[in-house]
C-alpha positions as CSV (number, residue, x, y, z in Angstrom):
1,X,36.2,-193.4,19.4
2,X,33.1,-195.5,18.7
3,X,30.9,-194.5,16.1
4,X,27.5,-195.6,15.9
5,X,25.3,-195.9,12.9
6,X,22.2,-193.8,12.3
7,X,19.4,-195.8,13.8
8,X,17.3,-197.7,10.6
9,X,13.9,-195.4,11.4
10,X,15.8,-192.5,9.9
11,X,15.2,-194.4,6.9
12,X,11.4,-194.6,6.8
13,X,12.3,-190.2,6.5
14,X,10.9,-189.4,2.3
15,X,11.2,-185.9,1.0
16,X,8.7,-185.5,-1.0
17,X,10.5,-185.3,-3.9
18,X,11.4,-189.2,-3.6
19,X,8.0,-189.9,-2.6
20,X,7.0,-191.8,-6.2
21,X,9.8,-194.0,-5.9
22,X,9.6,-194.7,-2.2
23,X,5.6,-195.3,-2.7
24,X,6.3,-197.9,-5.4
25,X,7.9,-200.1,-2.8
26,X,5.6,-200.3,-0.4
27,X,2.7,-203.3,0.2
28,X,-1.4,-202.3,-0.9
29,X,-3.6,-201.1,0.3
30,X,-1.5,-197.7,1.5
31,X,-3.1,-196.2,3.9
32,X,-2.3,-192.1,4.2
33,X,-2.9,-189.5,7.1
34,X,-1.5,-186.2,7.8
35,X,-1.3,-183.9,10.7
36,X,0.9,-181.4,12.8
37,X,2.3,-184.1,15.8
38,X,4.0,-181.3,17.5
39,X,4.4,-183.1,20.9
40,X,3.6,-186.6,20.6
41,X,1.0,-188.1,22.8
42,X,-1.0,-191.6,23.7
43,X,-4.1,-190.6,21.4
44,X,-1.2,-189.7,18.4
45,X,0.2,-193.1,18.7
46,X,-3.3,-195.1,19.9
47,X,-4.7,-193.3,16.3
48,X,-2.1,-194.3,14.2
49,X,-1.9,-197.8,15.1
50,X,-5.9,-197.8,14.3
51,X,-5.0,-196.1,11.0
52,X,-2.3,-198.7,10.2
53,X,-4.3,-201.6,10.9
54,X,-6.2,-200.3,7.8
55,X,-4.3,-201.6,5.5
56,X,-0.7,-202.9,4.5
57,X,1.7,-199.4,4.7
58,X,1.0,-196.1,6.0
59,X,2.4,-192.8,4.7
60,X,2.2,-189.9,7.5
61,X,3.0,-186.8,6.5
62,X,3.3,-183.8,8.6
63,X,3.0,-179.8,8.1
64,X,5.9,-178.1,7.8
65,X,6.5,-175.4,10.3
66,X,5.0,-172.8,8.1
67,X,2.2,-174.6,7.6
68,X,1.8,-175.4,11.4
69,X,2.0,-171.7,12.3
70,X,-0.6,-170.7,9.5
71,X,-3.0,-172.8,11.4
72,X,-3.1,-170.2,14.1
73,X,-2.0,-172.7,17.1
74,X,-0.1,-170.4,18.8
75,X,2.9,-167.9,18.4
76,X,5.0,-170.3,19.5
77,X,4.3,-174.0,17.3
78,X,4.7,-175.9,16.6
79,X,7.1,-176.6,19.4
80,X,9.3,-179.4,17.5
81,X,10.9,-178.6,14.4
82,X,9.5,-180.4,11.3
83,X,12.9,-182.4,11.2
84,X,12.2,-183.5,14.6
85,X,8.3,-184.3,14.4
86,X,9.0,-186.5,11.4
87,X,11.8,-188.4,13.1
88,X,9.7,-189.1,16.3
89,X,7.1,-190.4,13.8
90,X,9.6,-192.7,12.0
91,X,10.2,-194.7,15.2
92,X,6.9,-195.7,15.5
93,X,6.5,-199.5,14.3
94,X,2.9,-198.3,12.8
95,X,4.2,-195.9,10.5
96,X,6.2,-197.4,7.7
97,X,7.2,-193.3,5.7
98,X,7.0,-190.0,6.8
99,X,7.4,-187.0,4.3
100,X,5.9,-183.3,5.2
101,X,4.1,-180.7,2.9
102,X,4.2,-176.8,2.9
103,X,0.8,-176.2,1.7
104,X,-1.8,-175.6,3.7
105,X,-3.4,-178.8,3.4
106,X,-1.8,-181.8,2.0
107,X,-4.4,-182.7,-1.2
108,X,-1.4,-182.4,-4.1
109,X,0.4,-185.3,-1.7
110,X,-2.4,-186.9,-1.2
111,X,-3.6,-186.6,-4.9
112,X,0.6,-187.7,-6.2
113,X,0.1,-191.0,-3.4
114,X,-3.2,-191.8,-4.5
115,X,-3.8,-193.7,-1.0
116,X,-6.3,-196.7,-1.1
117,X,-7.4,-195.4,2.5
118,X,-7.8,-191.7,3.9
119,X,-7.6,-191.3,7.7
120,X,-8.0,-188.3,10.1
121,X,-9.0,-188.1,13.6
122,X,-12.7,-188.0,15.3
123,X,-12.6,-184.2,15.3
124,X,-13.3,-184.8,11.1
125,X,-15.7,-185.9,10.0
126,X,-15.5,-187.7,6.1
127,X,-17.0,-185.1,4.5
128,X,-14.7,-182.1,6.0
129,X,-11.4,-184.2,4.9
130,X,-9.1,-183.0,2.4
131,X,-8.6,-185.7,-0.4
132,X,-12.1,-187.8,0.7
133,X,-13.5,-186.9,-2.9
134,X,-10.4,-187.9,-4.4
135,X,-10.0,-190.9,-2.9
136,X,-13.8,-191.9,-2.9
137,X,-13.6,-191.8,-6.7
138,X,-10.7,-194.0,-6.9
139,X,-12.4,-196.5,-4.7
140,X,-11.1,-196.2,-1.8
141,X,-12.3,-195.6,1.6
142,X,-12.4,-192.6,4.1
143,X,-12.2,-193.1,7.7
144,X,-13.0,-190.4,10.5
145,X,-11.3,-192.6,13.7
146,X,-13.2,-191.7,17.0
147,X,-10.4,-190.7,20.2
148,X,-9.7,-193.0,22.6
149,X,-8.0,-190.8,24.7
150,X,-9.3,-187.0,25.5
151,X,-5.6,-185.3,24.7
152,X,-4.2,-182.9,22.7
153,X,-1.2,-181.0,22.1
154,X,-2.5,-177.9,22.6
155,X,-4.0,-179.2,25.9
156,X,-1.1,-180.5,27.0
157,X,1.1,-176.9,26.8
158,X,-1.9,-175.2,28.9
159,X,-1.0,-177.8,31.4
160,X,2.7,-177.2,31.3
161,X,1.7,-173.3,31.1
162,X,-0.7,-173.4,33.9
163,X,2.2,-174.9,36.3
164,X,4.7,-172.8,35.3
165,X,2.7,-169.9,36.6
């Protein structure tokens, strides 16, 4: 029987444990975001190449499922497991790490990275991002990226719900 190897994305997979010594390898300026990316969509993907292009690496990291469900989404997300979610994320050529956090928001990560660039979607504005201060007093820059596409996770199970009906 053939065996196959693991595919290489698997790699780009940091617990965040190893994140200090994963970090140090990667090119400046280090661009960081964070977010649930239960179901993986076009304005996901369009948003994190924009984020990328930001600098020379990106970190995403994602919330844990216990840290999805305490954002009140739903009884029933996230949908992917975080094992999953960060794995989908890896394949993506924009995304150079993934790790995940517990909390509810991901400032100790963001404060242990110490990104030169802060992203987050057009539904935040700078001021209302975790980490802006942070980051902002290092130096570095804060950036709210506007939607290209009108889509959304959640959006996306009402369809599914609304069919199944």
């Amino acid at each position: 029987m053939t065996t196959y190897p693991a595919p290489d994305f698997e790699q780009k997979i940091c617990a965040p444990e190893q994140l200090a010594a994963r970090i140090a390898t990667l090119p400046r300026p280090l661009v960081f975001t964070n977010g649930c990316f239960d179901i993986l969509h076009r304005g996901h993907v369009s948003y994190l190449a924009q984020a990328r292009a930001l600098g020379a690496a990106m970190v995403v990291a994602v919330n844990t499922d216990a840290s999805v469900r305490r954002l009140g989404k739903g009884d029933d997300r996230p949908i992917n497991s975080t094992e999953f979610r960060a794995a989908v994320l890896a394949s993506l050529a924009s995304v150079d790490l993934v790790t995940w956090f517990d909390e509810d928001t991901p400032l100790e990560l963001i404060l242990a990275i110490q990104p030169d660039v802060l992203v987050k979607g057009g539904d935040w504005t700078p001021d209302r991002i975790v980490g802006s201060r942070e980051v902002l007093a290092r130096g570095g820059q804060v950036h709210s990226i506007p939607f290209l596409f009108q889509t959304s996770t959640t959006e996306t199970l009402r369809k599914i719900r609304a069919a199944g009906a």
